[in-house]
N, C-alpha and C positions, 0 to 999 in steps of 0.2 A: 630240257628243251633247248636247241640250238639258237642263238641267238643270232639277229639278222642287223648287219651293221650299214648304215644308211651310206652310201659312195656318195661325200663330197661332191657337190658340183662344183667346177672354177670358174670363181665371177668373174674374172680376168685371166690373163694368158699369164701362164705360171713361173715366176724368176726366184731363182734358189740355187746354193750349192748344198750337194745332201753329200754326207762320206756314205761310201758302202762299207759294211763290217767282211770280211777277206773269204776266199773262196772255196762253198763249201767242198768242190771237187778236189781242190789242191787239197786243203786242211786233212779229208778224209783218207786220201793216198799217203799225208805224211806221217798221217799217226798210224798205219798200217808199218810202214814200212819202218819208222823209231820202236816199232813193237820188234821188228823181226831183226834189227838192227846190230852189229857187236858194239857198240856204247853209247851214252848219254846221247840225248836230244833233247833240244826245246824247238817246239812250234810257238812259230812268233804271230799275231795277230791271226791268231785262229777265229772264223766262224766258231762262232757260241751260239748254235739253232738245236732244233731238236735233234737232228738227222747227226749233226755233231757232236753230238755229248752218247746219243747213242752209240757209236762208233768209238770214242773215249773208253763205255762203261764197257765194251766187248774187249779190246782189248786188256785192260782191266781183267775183265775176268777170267781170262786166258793166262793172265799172268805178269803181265807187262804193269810195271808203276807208274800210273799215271795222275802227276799233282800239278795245282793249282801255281805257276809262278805269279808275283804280287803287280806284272805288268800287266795278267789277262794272258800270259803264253801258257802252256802247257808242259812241262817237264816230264819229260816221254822215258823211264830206265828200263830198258828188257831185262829179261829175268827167261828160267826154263817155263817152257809152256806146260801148259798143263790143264788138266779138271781132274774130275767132273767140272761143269759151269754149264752156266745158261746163259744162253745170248738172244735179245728182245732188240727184233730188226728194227720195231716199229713199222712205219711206212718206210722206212730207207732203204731205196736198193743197190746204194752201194756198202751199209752191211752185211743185207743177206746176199750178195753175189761175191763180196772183197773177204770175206770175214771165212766162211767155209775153209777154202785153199791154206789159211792162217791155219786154222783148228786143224785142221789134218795133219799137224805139225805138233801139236799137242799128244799129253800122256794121257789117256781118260775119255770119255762120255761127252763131247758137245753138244749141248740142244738149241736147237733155235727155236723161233716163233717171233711173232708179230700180232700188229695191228688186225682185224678180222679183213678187211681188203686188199691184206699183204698176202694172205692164203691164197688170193687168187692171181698172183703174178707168176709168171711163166720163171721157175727154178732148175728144171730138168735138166738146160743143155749143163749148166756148172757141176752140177752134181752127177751128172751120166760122166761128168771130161772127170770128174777128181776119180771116179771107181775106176774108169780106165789108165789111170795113172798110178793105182797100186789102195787107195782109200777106203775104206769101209764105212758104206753111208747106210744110213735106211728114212728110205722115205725120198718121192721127187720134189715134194713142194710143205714149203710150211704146212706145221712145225716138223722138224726131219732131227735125225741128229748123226753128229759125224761123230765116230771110235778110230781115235787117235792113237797112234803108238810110239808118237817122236821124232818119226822118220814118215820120208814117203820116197818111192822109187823114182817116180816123175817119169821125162821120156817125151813121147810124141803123143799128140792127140790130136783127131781131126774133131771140128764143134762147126755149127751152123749159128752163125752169131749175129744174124740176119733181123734179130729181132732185140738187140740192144750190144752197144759196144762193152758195154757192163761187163759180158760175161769173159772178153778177151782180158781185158784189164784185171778182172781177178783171179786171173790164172796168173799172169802174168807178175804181180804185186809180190807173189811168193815162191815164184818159180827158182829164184837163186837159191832157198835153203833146201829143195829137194836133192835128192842126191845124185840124179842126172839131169838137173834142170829138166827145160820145159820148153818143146817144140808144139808151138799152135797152130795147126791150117783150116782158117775156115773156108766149108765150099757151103755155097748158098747163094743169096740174092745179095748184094752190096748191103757191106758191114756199114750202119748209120753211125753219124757221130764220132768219125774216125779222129778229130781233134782230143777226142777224148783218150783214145788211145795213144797218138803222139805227146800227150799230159804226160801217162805212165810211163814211156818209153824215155821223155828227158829226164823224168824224176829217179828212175832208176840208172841211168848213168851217172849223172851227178854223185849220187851214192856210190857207183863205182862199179856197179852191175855190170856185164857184158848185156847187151843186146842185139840180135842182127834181124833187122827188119828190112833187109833189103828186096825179098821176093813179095812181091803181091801175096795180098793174105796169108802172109804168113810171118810168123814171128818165133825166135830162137833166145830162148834167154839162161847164160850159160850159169852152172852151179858156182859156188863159190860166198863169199861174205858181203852183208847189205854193211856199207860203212854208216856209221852214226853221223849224221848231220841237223845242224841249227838249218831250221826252215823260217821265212820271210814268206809270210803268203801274201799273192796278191788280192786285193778288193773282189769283189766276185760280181764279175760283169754282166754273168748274167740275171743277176738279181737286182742288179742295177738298172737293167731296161726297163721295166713299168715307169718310172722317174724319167728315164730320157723319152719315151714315151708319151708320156706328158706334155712335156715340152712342146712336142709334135702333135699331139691331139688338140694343144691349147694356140697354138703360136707362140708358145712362151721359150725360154732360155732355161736348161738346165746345166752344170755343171760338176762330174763327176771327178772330187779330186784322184789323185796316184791311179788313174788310167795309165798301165804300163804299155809302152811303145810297140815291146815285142811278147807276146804271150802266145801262148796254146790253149788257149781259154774259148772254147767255143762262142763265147756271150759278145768276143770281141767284131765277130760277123752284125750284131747292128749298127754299126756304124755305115757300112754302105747299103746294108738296107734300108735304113732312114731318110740316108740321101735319095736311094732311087723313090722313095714316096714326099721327096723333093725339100726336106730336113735340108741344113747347114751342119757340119761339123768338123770344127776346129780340136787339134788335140797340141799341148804345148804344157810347160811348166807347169800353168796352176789343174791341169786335167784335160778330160774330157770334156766339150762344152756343144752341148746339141741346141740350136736352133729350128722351131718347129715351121712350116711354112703358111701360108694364108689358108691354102687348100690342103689336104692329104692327095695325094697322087695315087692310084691303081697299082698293084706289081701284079707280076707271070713271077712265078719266082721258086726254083727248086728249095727247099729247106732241107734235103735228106743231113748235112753235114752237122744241121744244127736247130734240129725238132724244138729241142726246148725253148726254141723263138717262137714257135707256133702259137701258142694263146697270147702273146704280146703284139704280133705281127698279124691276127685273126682281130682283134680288136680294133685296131687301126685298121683294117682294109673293108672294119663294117661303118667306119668314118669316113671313110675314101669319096672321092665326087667322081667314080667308076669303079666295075665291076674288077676283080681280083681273082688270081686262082694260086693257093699254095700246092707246091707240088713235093714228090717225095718222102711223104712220110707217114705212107701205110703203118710203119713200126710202132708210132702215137698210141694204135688200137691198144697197146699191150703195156700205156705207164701207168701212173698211178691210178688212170682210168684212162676208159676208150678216150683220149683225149678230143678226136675227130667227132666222134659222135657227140660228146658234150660240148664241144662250141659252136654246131649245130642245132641243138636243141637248147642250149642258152640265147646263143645270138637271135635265131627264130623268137622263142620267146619273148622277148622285147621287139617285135616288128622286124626282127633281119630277115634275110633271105639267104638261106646258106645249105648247100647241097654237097654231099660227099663225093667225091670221084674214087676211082680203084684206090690212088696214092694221095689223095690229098683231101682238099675241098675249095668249092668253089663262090665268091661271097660280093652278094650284088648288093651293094648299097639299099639301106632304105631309110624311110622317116621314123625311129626308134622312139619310146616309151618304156615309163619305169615297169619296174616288176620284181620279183625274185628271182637272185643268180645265186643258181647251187655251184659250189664250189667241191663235188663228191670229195671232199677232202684232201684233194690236192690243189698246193699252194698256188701255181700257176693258172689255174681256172680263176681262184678268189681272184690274185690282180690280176688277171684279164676283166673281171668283172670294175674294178674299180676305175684301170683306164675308162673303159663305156660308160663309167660315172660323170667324169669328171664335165661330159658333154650330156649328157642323156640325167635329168632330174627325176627322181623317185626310183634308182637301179638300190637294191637292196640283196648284199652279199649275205649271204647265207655262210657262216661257219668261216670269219675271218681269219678264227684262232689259226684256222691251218698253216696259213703265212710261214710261222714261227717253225716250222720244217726247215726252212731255211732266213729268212729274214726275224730275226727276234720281237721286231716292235713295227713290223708295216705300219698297222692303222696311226700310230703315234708320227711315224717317219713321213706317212704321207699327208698327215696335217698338217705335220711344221712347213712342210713342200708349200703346201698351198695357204700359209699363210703374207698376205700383203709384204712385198721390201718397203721397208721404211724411207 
């Protein structure tokens, strides 16, 4: 039986500095690309979540030596790819969308599988672009498995990627070891999340990749050698928002040390949303430092660039002292769950008032009580549930564990948060 973890109320407005542990996005792209790499790597302060170590244990089984260094980094040695092997996505879609492209590279049999609510995420457009690019799949969607020969021809492919940047980016990741690279053009509705793809794009030059992304949707990434590089990952900011969130929910001060200045981190977009819900935030030497305001303020506010703000930025706008509308991110339907529709029927559930539009939703303040917040097993529902704790007495998260997808020790991290400064 799932256990329901009781969301903290804050008896005062919350003052802390919390470190975040380093980003599961970056972490993920670098151990992808030390797998496809011509020598040695270490990842330096990697996420250690789940979605992490699953990504670890895939390339691992592909072939790549991946050991423990004694500071928490990971020592990444490529090796020839290969199977048979089995690869267990879990929930993470950035193994079963980054990891396939890899295996097609492989000698032997790849299988995949997952979590039972991984079967039902949209796998198609990746695995339709690898057959058109010379790959031998069977199967659209978990569990599938790709027959690898060593090689892939690579080439041009058009994908509709309309419904996660995921699937550009894991073309993309191993597009240099093909043997014509890899020309991407998606046509569709606006690619979401495109920071996410600007991630891949610097990560693989650094390495020494060619990339030409100069044409609107479209990306060119020329054959040739991934150089082996020591990676520094930054803090992952967007795991970090439920904490500065706080702040803002409470009036209190939070403080996010090694907030780096310039990144491509999607997560780094709440800093001015915070301010337009009338937050303070200072960035300098000792971090990031959000100040929450008396009031929460209303936004209009497009999210398409950076969905996964949505249940942090739904939470607060059901605190807000006016009504709110997030816009752009029809795409939500389709993450670790209808995201749109479960913070509808969570926030409702405790007295909200929350209505879906075509691309978004719509969230009129109201007077909240406790209840049960299902967390469908994605991590971002849970802390969304907790922020609404932190104001709202008697919220009871349903299935905390999920956190641990990407934050290892939430429940622990957000007590220390709210315990008294001395």
């Amino acid at each position: 039986m799932t256990q329901h973890w009781p969301a903290p109320v804050a008896e005062h407005p919350v003052r802390a500095t919390v470190p975040v542990p380093g980003s599961k996005s970056i972490t993920n792209r670098a151990l992808v690309l030390a797998a496809l790499a011509t020598g040695r790597c270490t990842v330096r302060n990697p996420l250690r979540s789940r979605d992490t170590e699953l990504m670890a244990a895939a390339v691992r089984a592909l072939g790549a030596d991946v050991r423990d260094g004694a500071d928490g980094s990971w020592l990444v040695e490529p090796a020839e790819l290969r199977g048979p092997a089995t690869v267990d996505c879990g929930l993470a879609g950035t193994v079963m969308r980054f990891v396939p492209p890899v295996a097609a590279l492989a000698e032997g049999r790849i299988s995949f599988d997952g979590d039972p609510r991984a079967r039902e995420r949209p796998l198609d457009t990746v695995l339709d672009a690898l057959r058109a690019l010379g790959a031998e799949v069977s199967g659209s969607a978990l569990p599938f498995d790709v027959h690898g020969t060593g090689k892939l021809p690579g080439g041009r492919v058009t994908i509709d990627a309309s419904a996660s940047s995921q699937f550009v980016s894991g073309l993309l990741l191993s597009a240099a070891r093909y043997e014509q690279g890899v020309t991407v053009v998606h046509e569709g509705a606006p690619v979401p999340s495109l920071p996410h793809i600007d991630m891949t794009v610097a990560m693989l030059r650094e390495r020494g990749v060619e990339v030409d992304d100069e044409q609107p949707n479209s990306w060119y990434v020329a054959p040739g050698p991934v150089r082996g590089l020591d990676a520094e990952i930054e803090p992952d900011l967007s795991n970090a928002t439920p904490f500065l969130a706080a702040a803002a929910a409470t009036a209190g001060r939070i403080t996010v040390p090694g907030w780096p200045r310039a990144t491509t981190q999607a997560g780094d977009a709440i800093r001015g949303i915070l301010t337009e819900m009338g937050a303070q935030n200072e960035l300098d030497e000792s971090g990031l430092t959000v100040t929450g305001p008396d009031e929460l303020a209303p936004v209009d506010i497009d999210l398409h660039e950076v969905g996964e703000l949505t249940p942090t930025v739904a939470a607060l706008a059901a605190l807000a002292n006016g009504p709110s509308t997030l816009r752009g991110i029809a795409h939500l339907r389709g993450h670790e769950t209808d995201r749109l529709a479960a913070l509808q029927h969570e926030i409702n559930a405790v007295g909200g008032d929350v209505e879906q539009t075509a691309d978004g939703l719509r969230i009129r303040p109201r007077a909240l009580h406790g209840g049960t917040w299902h967390s469908y097993a994605d991590h971002r529902m849970a802390t969304a549930g907790a922020i609404l704790g932190l104001r709202v007495p008697g919220i009871a998260v349903e299935d905390i564990a999920t956190t641990a997808k990407t934050i290892p020790d939430f429940p622990g991290m957000w007590t220390t948060m709210l315990e008294p400064v001395s």
